[in-house]
N, C-alpha and C positions, 0 to 999 in steps of 0.2 A: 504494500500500500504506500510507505514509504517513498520507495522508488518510482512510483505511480505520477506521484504529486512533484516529484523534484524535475520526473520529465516533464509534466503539463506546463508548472514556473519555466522550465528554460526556453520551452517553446512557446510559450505566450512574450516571454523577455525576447527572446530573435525575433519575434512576427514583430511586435511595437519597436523595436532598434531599427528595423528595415524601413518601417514608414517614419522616421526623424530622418535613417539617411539618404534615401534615394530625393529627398527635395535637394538635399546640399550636394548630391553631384549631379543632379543636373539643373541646377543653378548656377551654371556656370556661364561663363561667353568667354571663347574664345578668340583672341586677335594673333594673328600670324605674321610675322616677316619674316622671308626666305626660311632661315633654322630659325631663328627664335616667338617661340610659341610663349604667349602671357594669357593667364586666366585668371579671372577677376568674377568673384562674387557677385553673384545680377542681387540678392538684397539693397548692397549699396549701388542704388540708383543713378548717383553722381557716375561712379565708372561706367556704364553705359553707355550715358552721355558722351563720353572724354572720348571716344573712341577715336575719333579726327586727333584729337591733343597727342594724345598718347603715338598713334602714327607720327606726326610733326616730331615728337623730342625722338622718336627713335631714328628717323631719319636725320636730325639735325646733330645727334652724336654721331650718327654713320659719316655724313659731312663732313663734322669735325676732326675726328679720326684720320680722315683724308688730307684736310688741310696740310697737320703736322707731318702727315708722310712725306705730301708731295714738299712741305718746306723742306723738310730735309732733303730732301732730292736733288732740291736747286743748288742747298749750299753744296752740292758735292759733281752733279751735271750741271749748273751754270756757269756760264762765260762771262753774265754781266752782273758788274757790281751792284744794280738797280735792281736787279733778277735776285739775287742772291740777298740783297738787305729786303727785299721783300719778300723773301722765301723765309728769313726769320723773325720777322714781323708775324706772318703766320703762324710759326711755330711757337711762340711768345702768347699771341692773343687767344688763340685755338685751344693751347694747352689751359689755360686760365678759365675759357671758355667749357672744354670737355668735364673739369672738374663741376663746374656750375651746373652741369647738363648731368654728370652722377648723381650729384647731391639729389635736382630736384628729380630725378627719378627713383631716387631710393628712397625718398620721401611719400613719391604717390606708388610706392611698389610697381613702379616700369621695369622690368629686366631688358637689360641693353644689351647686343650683342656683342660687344667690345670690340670690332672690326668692321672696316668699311664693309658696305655692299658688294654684290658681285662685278657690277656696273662701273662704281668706282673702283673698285679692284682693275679690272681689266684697264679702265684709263691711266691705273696709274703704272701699269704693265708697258703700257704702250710709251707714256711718257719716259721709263725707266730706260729703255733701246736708247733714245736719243742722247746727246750731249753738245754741249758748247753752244754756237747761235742758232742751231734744230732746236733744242729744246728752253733755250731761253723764249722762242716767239711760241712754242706748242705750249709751253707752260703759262705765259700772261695771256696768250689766248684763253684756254681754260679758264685761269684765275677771271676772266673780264665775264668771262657765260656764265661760270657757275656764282660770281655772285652776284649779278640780273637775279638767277634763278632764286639765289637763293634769299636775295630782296624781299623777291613777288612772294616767294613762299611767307616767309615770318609776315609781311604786312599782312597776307592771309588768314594767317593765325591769329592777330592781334584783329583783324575783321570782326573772321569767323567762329572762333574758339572759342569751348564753353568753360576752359578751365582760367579762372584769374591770377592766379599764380603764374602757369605755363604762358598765357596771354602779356602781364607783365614783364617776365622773364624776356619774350620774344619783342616785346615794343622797346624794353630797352638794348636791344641787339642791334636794332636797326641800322643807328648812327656809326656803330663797328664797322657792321657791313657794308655799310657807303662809302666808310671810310678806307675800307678794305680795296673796294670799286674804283676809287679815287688812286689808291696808289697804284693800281693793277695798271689805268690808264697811264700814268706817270709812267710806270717805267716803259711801257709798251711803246710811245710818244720817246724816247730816251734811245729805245731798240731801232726807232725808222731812222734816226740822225747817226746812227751810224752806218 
């Protein structure tokens, strides 16, 4: 009889365990980038939402990530001194920049893939072949499109975005990245005179 009843309590205990846990996994949402898979809680609402935010910081680490590569690329495949102080400018601002881009993602629990994209991978494959005045013009080419792109992107975010922290964080980036814009043309403007 005993043994009757400790079976009924266990299997009453697993039936009611089952219906607490089958809400909490599949309450979940999934977001993807290439490998890195984040899954986030659908109770907190707010995550949901952020799904655009959460996209933008990961790619704006993946960006950053890049930067610092290709700056060091330059100090070591460039020919010009314009090319090369502005390959560590990048590496300078970018690095100060990626830490900021940790913090607030370990703050809103974003896992980052700590390496560019496949995309920028291969750009910076391609730039890595080159040396001297090839890839001083392939390089401030680059630097002049990717930060248009990467303008339009954060003003996007600071538009679009529902997260005000991330929104913040990105309206204060802007003036970097123009700034960044600004030197890119400089030295390119530098590159035709000779």
């Amino acid at each position: 009889m005993m043994e009757l009843i400790k079976n009924t309590i266990t299997k009453f205990f697993y039936a009611e365990m089952i219906w607490l846990v089958i809400p909490l996994i599949s309450a979940v949402v999934p977001i993807e980038n290439e490998k890195t898979k984040i899954i986030f809680p659908v109770h907190n609402e707010s995550r949901v939402d952020i799904k655009a935010d959460i996209k933008f910081i990961i790619q704006a680490s993946e960006g950053g990530l890049m930067e610092v590569k290709l700056g060091q690329l330059a100090q070591n495949n460039a020919s010009s001194s314009e090319v090369k102080k502005f390959g560590k400018i990048m590496i300078e601002d970018h690095s100060k920049t990626n830490v900021e881009i940790s913090v607030l993602a370990h703050g809103k629990e974003i896992v980052l893939s700590g390496k560019p994209n496949k995309k920028l991978q291969t750009k910076y494959q391609v730039l890595a072949k080159k040396t001297g005045a090839d890839f001083d013009k392939a390089y401030i080419s680059f630097m002049i499109a990717d930060h248009k792109d990467d303008i339009a992107e954060f003003e996007k975010e600071v538009q679009n975005g529902k997260d005000s922290e991330i929104k913040n964080w990105a309206l204060n980036k802007i003036p970097v990245l123009k700034h960044h814009l600004h030197l890119a043309n400089e030295a390119c403007a530098s590159l035709k005179k000779h």
